[in-house]
C-alpha positions in Angstrom: 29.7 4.2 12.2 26.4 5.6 11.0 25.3 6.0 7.1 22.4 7.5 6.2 21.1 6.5 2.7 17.7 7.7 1.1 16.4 8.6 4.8 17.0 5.8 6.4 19.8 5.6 9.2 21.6 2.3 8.8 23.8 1.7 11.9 27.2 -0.5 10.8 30.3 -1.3 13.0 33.1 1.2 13.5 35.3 1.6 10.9 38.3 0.2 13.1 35.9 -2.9 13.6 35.4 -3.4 9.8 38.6 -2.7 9.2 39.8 -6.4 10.7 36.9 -7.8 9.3 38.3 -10.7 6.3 35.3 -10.6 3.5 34.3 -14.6 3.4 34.7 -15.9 0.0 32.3 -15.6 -1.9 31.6 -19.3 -2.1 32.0 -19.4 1.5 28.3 -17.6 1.5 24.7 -19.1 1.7 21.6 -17.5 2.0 19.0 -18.6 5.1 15.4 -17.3 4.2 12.9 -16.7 7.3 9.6 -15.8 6.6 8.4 -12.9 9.0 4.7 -12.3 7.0 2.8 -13.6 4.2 -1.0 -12.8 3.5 0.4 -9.6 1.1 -1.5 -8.7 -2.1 1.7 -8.6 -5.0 3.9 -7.2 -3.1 6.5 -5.6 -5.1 8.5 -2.9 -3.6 9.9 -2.3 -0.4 11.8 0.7 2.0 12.8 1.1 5.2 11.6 4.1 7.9 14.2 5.4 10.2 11.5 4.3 13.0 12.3 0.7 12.2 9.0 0.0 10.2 9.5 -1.1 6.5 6.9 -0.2 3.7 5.8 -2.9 1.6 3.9 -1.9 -1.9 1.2 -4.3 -3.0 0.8 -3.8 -7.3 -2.7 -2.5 -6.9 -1.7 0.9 -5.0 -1.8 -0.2 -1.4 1.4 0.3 1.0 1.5 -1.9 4.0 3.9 -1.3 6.9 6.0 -4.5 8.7 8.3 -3.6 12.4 10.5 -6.4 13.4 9.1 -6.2 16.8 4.9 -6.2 15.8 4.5 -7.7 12.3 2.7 -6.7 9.4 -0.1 -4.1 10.2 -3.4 -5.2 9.4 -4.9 -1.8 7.8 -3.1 -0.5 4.7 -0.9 3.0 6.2 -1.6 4.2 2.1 -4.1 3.9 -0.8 -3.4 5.0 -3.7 -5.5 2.3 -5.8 -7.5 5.1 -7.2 -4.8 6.8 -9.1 -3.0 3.5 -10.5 -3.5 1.7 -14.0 -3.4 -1.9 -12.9 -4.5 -3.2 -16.2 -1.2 -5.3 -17.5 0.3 -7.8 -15.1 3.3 -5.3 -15.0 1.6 -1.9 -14.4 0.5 -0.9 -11.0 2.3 1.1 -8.0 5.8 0.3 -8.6 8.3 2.1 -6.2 8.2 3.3 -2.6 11.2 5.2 -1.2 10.8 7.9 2.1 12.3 11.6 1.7 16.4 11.6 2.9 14.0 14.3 5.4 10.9 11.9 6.2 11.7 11.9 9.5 10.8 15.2 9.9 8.5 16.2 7.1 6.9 12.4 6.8 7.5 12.9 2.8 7.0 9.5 0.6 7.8 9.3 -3.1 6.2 7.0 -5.4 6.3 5.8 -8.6 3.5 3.7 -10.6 1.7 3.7 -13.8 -1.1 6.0 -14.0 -5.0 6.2 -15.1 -6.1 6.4 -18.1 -3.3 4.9 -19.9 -0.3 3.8 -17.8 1.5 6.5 -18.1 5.2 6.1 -15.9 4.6 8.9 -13.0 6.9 10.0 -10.1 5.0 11.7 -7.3 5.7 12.5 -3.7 2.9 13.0 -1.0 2.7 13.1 2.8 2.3 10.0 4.5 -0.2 11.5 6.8 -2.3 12.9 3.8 -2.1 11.5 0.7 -4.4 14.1 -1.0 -1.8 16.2 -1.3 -0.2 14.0 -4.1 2.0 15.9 -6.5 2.8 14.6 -9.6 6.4 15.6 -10.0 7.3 13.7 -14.0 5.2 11.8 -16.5 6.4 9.5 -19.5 3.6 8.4 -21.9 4.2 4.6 -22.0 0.3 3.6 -23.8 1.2 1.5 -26.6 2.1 -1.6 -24.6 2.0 -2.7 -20.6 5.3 -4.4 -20.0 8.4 -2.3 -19.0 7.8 0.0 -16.9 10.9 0.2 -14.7 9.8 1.9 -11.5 12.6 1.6 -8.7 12.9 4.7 -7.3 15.8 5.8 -4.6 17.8 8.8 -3.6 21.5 9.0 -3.6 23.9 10.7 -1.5 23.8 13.3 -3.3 20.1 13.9 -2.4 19.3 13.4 -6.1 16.0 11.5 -6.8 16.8 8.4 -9.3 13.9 6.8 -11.2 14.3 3.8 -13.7 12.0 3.4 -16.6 11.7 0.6 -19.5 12.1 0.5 -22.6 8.2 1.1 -24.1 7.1 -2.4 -23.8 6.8 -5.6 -26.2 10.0 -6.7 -27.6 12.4 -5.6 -29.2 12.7 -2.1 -28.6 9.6 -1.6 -30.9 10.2 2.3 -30.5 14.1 2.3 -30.0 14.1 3.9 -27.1 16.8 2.2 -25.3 19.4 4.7 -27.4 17.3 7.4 -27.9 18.2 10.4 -26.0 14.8 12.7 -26.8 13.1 10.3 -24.6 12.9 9.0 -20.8 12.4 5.4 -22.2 14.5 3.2 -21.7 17.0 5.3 -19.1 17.8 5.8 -15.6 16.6 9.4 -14.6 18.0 12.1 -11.8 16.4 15.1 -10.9 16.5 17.3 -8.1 13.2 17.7 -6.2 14.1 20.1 -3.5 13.8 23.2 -6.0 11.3 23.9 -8.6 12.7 25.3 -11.4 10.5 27.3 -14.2 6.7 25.2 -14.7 8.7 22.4 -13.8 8.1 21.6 -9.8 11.9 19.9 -9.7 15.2 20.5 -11.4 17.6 19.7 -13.5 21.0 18.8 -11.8 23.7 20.6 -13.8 25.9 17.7 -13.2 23.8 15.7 -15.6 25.6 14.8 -18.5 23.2 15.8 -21.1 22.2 19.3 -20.0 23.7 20.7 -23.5 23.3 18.1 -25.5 20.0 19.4 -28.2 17.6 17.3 -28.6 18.4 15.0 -25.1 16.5 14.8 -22.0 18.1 16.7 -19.5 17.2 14.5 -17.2 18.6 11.3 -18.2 21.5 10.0 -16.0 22.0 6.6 -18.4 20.7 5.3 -21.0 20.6 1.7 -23.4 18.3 0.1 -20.5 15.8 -2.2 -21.4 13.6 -3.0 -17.8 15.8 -1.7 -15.2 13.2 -3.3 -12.8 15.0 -2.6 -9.2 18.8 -1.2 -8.7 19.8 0.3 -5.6 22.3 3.0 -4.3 24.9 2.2 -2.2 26.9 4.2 0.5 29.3 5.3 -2.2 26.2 6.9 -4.5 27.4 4.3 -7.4 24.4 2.3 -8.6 23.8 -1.3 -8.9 21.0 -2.1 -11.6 19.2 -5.5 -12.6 18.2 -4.6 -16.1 16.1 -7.8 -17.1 16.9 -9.3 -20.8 15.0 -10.0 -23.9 15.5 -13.9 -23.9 18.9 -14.6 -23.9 20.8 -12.8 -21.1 20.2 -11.6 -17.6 22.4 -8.6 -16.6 23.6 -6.6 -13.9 25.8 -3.1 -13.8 27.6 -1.3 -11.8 28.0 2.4 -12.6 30.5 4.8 -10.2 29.5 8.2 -9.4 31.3 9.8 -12.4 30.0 7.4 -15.0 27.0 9.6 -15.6 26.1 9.6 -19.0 27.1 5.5 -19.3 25.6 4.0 -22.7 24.5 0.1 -21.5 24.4 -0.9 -24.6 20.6 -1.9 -25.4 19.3 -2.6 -28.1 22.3 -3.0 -29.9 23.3 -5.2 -27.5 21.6 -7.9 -24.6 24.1 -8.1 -21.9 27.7 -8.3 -23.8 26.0 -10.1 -26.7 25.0 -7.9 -29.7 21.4 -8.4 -30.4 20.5 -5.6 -33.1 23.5 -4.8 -35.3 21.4 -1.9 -36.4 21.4 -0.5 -33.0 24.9 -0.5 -32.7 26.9 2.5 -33.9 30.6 2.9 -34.9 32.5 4.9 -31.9 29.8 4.4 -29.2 31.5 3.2 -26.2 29.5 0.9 -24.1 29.6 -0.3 -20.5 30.0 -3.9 -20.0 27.7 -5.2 -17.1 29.5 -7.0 -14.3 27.3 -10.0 -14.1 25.3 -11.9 -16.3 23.9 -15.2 -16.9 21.7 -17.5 -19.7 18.5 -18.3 -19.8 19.0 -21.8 -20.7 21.7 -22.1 -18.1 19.5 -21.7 -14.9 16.0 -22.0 -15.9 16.0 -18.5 -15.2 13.6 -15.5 -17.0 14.3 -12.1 -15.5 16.8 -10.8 -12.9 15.4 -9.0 -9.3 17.8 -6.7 -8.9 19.1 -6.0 -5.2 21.5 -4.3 -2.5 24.6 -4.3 -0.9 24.9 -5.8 2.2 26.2 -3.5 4.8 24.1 -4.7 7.7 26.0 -6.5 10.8 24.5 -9.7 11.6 27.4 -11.2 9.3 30.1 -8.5 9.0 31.9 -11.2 6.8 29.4 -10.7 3.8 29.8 -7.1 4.0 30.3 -5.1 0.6 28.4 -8.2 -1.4 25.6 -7.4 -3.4 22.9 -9.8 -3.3 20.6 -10.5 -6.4 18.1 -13.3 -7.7 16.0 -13.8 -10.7 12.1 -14.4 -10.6 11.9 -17.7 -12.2 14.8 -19.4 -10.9 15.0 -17.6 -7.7 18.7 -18.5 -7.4 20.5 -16.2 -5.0 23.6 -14.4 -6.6 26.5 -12.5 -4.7 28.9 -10.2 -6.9 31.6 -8.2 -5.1 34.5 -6.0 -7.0 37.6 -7.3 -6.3 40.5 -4.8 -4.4 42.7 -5.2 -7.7 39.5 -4.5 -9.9 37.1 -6.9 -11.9 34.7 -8.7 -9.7 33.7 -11.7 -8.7 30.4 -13.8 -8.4 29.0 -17.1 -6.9 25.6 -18.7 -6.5 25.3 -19.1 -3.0 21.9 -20.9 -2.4 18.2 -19.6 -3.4 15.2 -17.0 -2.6 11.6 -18.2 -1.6 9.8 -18.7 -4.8 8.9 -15.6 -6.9 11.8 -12.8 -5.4 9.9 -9.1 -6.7 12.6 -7.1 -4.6 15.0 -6.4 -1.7 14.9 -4.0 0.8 17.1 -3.2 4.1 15.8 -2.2 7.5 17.2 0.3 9.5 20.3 -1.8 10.9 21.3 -2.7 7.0 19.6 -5.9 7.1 18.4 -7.9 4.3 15.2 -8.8 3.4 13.2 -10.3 0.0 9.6 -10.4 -0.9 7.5 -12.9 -3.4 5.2 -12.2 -5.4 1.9 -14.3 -5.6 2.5 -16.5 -2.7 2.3 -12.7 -0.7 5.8 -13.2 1.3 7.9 -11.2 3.2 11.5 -13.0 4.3 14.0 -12.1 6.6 17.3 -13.4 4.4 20.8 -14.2 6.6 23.5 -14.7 5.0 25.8 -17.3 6.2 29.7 -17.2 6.1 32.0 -20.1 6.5 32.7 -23.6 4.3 30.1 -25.6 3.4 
């Protein structure tokens, strides 16, 4: 069987071979972390390249490119450091994902926080000539540094998805997170194979606030706070770490026709309510289908991550695989064939986990932060 998500071919076993594949419990599952390259500056995103090569951004605007077979290339393959606000430990270059085309056209899109005043900015350029940069959408984001979001991924639908925070601080100084008249605070989807109008992308009209006056039309969700890194999986739903203020870390799950979901923040931090003020009478909000403490784990803010569907262990297939920065415990969630889900802690990340990324054969990998890694993670199936 072959998938292709977000350009990138991922090769999986038949479906007859799956089929007679038993998942492994979930607490049947550890994680194995091999480090393949270090000496990276920040990294902080990564994608994979149907040639096998994965992209690694470094905060300050560089990409670097990592094959299986020769390593991490020495010279930088992109430099975009003269475009990107670095001035707050979370603004730089933010997201990296390839065209569902790049194959043929070679067509990156990027998202980072822009010069003079960290702006959030989605742009796509040519690998092969990145002064031909077009900014594509901008959300003023000056007051404060923190919370930017940044993931950026295309679905099967061949929609581009962009997460953004919540304006920075704490607290949802600007209420953003339930806010409709802004891109704060949301999940976005636009379609950047048309231009529409001034406007050089458009609207889906499948977005659920299209005639709703005074919303975005571009906002998928909303009642995010930092949706630092979700993914999409083979079924277009998305999985999204969206960190906490102090008490709860959380992580959702929303289907294809859940467009329009309310997450609940600020009126609420995971299931908890944490501004009553926030929270109005009717509003229906979508429980995440993970969390954890603070207190519990030593933990401080989740990494979101990806589904496994790689098939080194076809056992661990359909788990998603997630870790927090400070704790860097490794978490698997799964939905369960009757519906609910389930969840175990099945080991720990190298120290600092910024993101996860696949290569072309679905398999897993995580990067840290300051110590400048990049880890090839196995997951291991059987009893302990």
């Amino acid at each position: 069987m072959v998938a292709v998500l977000a350009g990138l071919l991922i090769l999986a076993p038949s479906s007859a071979a799956v089929a007679h594949i038993r998942p492994a419990p979930l607490t049947e599952l550890s994680v194995v972390s091999e480090q393949v390259a270090s000496g990276l500056r920040r990294p902080i995103a990564i994608t994979g390249l149907p040639d096998g090569r994965m992209l690694i951004a470094e905060k300050e605007g560089t990409v670097r490119a990592y094959h299986p077979d020769t390593g991490l290339a020495a010279d930088p393959v992109l430099d975009l450091t003269a475009r990107i606000d670095t001035s707050d430990n979370e603004r730089g270059l933010l997201g990296i994902t390839p065209a569902p085309d790049f194959a043929r056209t070679g067509m990156l899109y990027v998202s980072y926080t822009s010069l003079p005043a960290g702006a959030l900015t989605v742009a796509r350029l040519p690998i092969s000539a990145p002064e031909r940069l077009q900014v594509l959408l901008i959300q003023e984001h000056a007051e404060y540094g923190n919370h930017n979001g940044g993931q950026v991924a295309f679905g099967r639908d061949g929609y581009l998805y962009w997460s953004t925070g919540d304006g920075g601080h704490a607290n949802d100084p600007f209420k953003s997170g339930q806010d409709l008249g802004t891109l704060l605070g949301k999940i976005v989807r636009i379609d950047v194979n048309r231009a529409c109008g001034t406007k050089p992308y458009c609207v889906p009209a499948g977005n659920p606030f299209v005639r709703t006056p005074g919303a975005r039309p571009e906002i998928w969700l909303y009642g995010l706070r930092n949706p630092w890194r979700f993914s999409v999986d083979i079924d277009n739903s998305l999985w999204i770490g969206d960190v906490g203020q102090g008490l709860v870390e959380e992580i959702n799950h929303i289907r294809p026709w859940q467009g329009g979901s309310n997450l609940g923040w600020s009126c609420r931090e995971g299931t908890p309510v944490f501004d009553p003020e926030q929270c109005k009478a009717g509003v229906r909000y979508v429980d995440p289908v993970f969390e954890y403490e603070h207190y519990m784990t030593e933990s401080c803010s989740v990494t979101g991550g990806v589904v496994y569907r790689g098939s080194e262990t076809p056992a661990a297939r359909g788990t998603y695989i997630a870790s927090d920065y400070c704790s860097t415990l490794a978490f698997a969630v799964r939905p369960k064939p009757g519906g609910g889900y389930e969840s175990a802690t099945i080991g720990n990340f190298p120290t600092q986990p910024t993101a996860f990324g696949t290569d072309v054969r679905g398999e897993l990998y995580v990067l840290s932060d300051y110590p400048g890694w990049l880890n090839r993670v196995h997951l291991v199936a059987g009893p302990a």
